[in-house]
VOKOLGU-706628 format. One record per atom (N, C-alpha, C): residue in three letters; atom name; x, y, z. Coordinates in Angstrom, 3 decimals, padded with zeros to 6 digits. Layout:
# residues N
NODE  residuo  atomo         u         v         w
NODE      ALA     CA         X         Y         Z
...
//
This chain:
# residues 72
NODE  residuo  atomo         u         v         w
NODE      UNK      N  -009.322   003.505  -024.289
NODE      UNK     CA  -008.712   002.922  -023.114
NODE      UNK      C  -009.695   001.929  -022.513
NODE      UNK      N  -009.502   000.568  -022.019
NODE      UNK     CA  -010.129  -000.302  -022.120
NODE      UNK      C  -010.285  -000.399  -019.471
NODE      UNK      N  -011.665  -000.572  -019.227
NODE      UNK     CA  -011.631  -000.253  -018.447
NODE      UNK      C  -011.752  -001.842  -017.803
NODE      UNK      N  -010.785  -001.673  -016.242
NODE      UNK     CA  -010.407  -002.816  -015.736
NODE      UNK      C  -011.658  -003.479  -014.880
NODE      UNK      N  -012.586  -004.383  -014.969
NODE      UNK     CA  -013.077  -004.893  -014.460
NODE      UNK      C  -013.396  -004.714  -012.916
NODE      UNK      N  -014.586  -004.074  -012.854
NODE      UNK     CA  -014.241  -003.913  -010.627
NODE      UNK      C  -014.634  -005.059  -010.325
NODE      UNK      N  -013.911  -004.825  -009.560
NODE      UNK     CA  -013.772  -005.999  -008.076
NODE      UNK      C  -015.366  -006.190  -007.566
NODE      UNK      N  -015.619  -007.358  -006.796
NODE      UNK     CA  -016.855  -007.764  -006.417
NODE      UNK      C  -016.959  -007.498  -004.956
NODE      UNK      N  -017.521  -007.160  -004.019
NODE      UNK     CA  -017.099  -006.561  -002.662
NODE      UNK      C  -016.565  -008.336  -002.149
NODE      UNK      N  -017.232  -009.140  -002.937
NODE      UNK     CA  -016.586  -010.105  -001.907
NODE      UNK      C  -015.182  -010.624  -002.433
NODE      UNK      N  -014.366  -009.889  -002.693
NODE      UNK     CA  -012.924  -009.601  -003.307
NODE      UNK      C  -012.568  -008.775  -002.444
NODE      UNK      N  -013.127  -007.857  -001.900
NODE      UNK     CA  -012.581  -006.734  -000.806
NODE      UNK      C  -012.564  -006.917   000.618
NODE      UNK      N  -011.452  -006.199   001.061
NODE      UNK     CA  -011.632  -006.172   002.593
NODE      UNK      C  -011.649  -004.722   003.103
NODE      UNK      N  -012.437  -004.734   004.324
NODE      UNK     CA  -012.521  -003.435   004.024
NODE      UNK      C  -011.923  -003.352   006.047
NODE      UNK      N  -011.110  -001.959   006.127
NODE      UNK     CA  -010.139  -001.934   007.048
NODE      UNK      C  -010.241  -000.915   007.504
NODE      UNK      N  -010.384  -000.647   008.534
NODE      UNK     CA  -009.758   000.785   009.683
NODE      UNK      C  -008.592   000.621   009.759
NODE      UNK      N  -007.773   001.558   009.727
NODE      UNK     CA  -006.622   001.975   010.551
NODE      UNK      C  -006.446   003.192   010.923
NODE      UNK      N  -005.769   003.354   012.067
NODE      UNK     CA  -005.364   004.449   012.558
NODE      UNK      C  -004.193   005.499   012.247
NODE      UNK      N  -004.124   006.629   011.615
NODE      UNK     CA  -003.315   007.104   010.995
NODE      UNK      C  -002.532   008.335   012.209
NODE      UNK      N  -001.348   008.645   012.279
NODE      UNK     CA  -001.034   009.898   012.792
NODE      UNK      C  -001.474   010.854   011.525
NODE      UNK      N  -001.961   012.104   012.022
NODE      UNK     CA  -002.859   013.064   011.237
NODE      UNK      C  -000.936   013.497   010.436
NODE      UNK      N  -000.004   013.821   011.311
NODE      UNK     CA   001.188   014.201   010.353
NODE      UNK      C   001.485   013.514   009.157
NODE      UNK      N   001.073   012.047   009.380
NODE      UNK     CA   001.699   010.943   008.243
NODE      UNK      C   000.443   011.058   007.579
NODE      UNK      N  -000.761   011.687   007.163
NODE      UNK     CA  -001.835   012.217   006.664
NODE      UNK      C  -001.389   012.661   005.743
NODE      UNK      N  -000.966   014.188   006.503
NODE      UNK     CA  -000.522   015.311   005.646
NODE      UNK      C   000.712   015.141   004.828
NODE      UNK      N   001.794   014.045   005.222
NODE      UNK     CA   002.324   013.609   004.273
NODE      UNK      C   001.974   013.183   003.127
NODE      UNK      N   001.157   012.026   002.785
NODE      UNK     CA   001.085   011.351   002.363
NODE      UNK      C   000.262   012.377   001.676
NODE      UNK      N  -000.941   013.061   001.706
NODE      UNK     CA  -001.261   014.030   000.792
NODE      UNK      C  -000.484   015.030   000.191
NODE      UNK      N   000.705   015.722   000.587
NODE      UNK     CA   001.637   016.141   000.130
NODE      UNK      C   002.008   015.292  -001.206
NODE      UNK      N   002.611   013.857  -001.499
NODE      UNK     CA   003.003   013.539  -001.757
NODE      UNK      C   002.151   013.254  -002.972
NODE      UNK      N   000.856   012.732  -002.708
NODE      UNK     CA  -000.563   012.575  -003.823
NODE      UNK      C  -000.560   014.184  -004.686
NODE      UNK      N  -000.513   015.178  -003.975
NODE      UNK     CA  -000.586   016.209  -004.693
NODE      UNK      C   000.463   016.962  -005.371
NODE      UNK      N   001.513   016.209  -005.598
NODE      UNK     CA   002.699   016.338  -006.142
NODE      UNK      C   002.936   015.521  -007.702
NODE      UNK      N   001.984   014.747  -007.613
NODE      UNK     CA   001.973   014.249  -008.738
NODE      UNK      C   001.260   014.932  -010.079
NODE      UNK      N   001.527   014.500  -011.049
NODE      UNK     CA   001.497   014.971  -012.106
NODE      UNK      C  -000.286   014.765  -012.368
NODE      UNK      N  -000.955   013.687  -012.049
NODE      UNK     CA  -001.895   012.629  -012.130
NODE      UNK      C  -002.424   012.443  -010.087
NODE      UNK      N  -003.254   013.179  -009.905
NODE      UNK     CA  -003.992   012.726  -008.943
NODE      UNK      C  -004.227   011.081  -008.588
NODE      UNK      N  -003.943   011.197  -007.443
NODE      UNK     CA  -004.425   009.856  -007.299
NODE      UNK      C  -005.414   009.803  -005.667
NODE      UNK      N  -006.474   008.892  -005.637
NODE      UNK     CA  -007.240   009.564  -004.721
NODE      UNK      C  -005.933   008.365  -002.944
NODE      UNK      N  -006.757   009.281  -002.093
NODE      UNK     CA  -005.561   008.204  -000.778
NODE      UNK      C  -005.747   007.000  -000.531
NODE      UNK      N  -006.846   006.230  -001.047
NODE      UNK     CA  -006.602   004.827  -001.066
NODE      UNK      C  -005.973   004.493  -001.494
NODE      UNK      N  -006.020   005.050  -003.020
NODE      UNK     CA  -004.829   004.243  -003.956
NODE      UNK      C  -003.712   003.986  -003.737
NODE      UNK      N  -003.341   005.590  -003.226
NODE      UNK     CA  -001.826   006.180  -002.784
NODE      UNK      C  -001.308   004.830  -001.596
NODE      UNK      N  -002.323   004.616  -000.855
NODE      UNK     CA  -001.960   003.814   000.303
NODE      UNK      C  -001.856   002.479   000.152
NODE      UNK      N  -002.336   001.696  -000.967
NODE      UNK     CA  -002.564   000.445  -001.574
NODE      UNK      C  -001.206   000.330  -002.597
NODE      UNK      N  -000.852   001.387  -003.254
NODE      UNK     CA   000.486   001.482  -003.693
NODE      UNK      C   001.310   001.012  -002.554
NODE      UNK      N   001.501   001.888  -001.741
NODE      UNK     CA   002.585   001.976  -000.694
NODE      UNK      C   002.404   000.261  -000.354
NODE      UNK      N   000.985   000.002  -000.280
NODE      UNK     CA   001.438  -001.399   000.513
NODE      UNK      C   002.012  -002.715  -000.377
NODE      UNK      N   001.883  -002.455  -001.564
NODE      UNK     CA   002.349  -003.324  -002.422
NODE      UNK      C   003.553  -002.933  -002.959
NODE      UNK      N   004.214  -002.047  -002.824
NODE      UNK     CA   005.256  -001.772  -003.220
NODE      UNK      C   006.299  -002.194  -001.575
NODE      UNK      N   005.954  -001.884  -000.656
NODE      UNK     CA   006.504  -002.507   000.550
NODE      UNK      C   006.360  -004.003   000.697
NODE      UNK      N   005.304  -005.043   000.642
NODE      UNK     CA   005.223  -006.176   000.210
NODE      UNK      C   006.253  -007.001  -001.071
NODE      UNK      N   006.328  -006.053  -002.168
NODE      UNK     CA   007.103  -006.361  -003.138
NODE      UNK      C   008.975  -006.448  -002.870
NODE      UNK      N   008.770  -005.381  -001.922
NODE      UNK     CA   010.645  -005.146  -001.788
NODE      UNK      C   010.536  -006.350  -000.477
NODE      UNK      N   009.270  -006.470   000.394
NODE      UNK     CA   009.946  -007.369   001.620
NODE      UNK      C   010.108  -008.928   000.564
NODE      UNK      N   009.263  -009.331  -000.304
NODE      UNK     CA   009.807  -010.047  -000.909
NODE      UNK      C   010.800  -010.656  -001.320
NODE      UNK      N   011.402  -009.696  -001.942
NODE      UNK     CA   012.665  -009.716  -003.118
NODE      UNK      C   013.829  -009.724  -002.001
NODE      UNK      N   013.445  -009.360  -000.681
NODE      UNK     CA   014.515  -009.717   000.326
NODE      UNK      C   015.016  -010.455   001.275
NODE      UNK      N   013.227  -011.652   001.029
NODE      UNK     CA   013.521  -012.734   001.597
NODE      UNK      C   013.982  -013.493   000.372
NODE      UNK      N   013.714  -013.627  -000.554
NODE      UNK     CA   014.094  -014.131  -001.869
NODE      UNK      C   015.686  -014.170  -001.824
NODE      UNK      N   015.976  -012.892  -001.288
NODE      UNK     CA   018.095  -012.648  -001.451
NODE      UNK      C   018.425  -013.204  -000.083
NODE      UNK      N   017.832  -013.444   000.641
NODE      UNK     CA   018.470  -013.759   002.009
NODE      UNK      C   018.656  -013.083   003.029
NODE      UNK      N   017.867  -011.921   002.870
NODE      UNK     CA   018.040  -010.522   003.390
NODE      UNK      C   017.161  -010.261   004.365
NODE      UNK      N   016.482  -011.481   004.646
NODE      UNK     CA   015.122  -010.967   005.877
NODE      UNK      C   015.588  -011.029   006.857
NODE      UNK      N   015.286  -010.053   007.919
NODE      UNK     CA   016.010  -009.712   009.359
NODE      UNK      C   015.690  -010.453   010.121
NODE      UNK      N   014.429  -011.754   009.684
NODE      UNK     CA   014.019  -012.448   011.166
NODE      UNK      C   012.465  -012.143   011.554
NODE      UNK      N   011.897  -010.960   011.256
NODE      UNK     CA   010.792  -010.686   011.503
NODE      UNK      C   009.631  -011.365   011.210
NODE      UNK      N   008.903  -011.890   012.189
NODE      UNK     CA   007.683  -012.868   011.815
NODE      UNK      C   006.710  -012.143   011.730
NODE      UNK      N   006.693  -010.803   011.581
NODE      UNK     CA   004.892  -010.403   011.407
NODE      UNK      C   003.856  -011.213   011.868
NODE      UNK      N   004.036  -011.371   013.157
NODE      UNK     CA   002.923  -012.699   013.933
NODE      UNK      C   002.497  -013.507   013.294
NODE      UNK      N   003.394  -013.947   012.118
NODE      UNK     CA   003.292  -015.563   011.461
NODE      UNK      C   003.909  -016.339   012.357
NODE      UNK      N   003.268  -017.620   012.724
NODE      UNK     CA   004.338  -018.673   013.509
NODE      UNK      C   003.304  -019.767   011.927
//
């Protein structure tokens, strides 16, 4: 298995956020349900690209509600 190249920190950003401790324990629920561990960054870097990907595909269809995510 051929291993993917890491990232250079100056490729990274590195972020606080504030979590509700419930949406925690979700989200570990959900990591530990899998077949294949995955550690909670990942889990959370999924989530955000997979949410990025569908808001996409829905401005793409015509489907965006309007929301500027404080883009002007």
């Amino acid at each position: 298995m051929s291993k993917r190249p890491s990232q250079s920190e100056d490729d990274l950003s590195v972020l606080t956020v504030r979590v509700p401790r419930a949406l925690v324990t979700d989200i570990d629920q959900e990591r530990n349900s899998r077949l294949i561990k995955v550690p909670r960054n990942t889990w959370i870097l999924e989530a955000v690209v997979e949410k990025l990907n569908r808001d996409r595909m829905s401005n793409q269809n015509g489907l965006a509600l309007g929301i500027d995510h404080g883009q002007k």
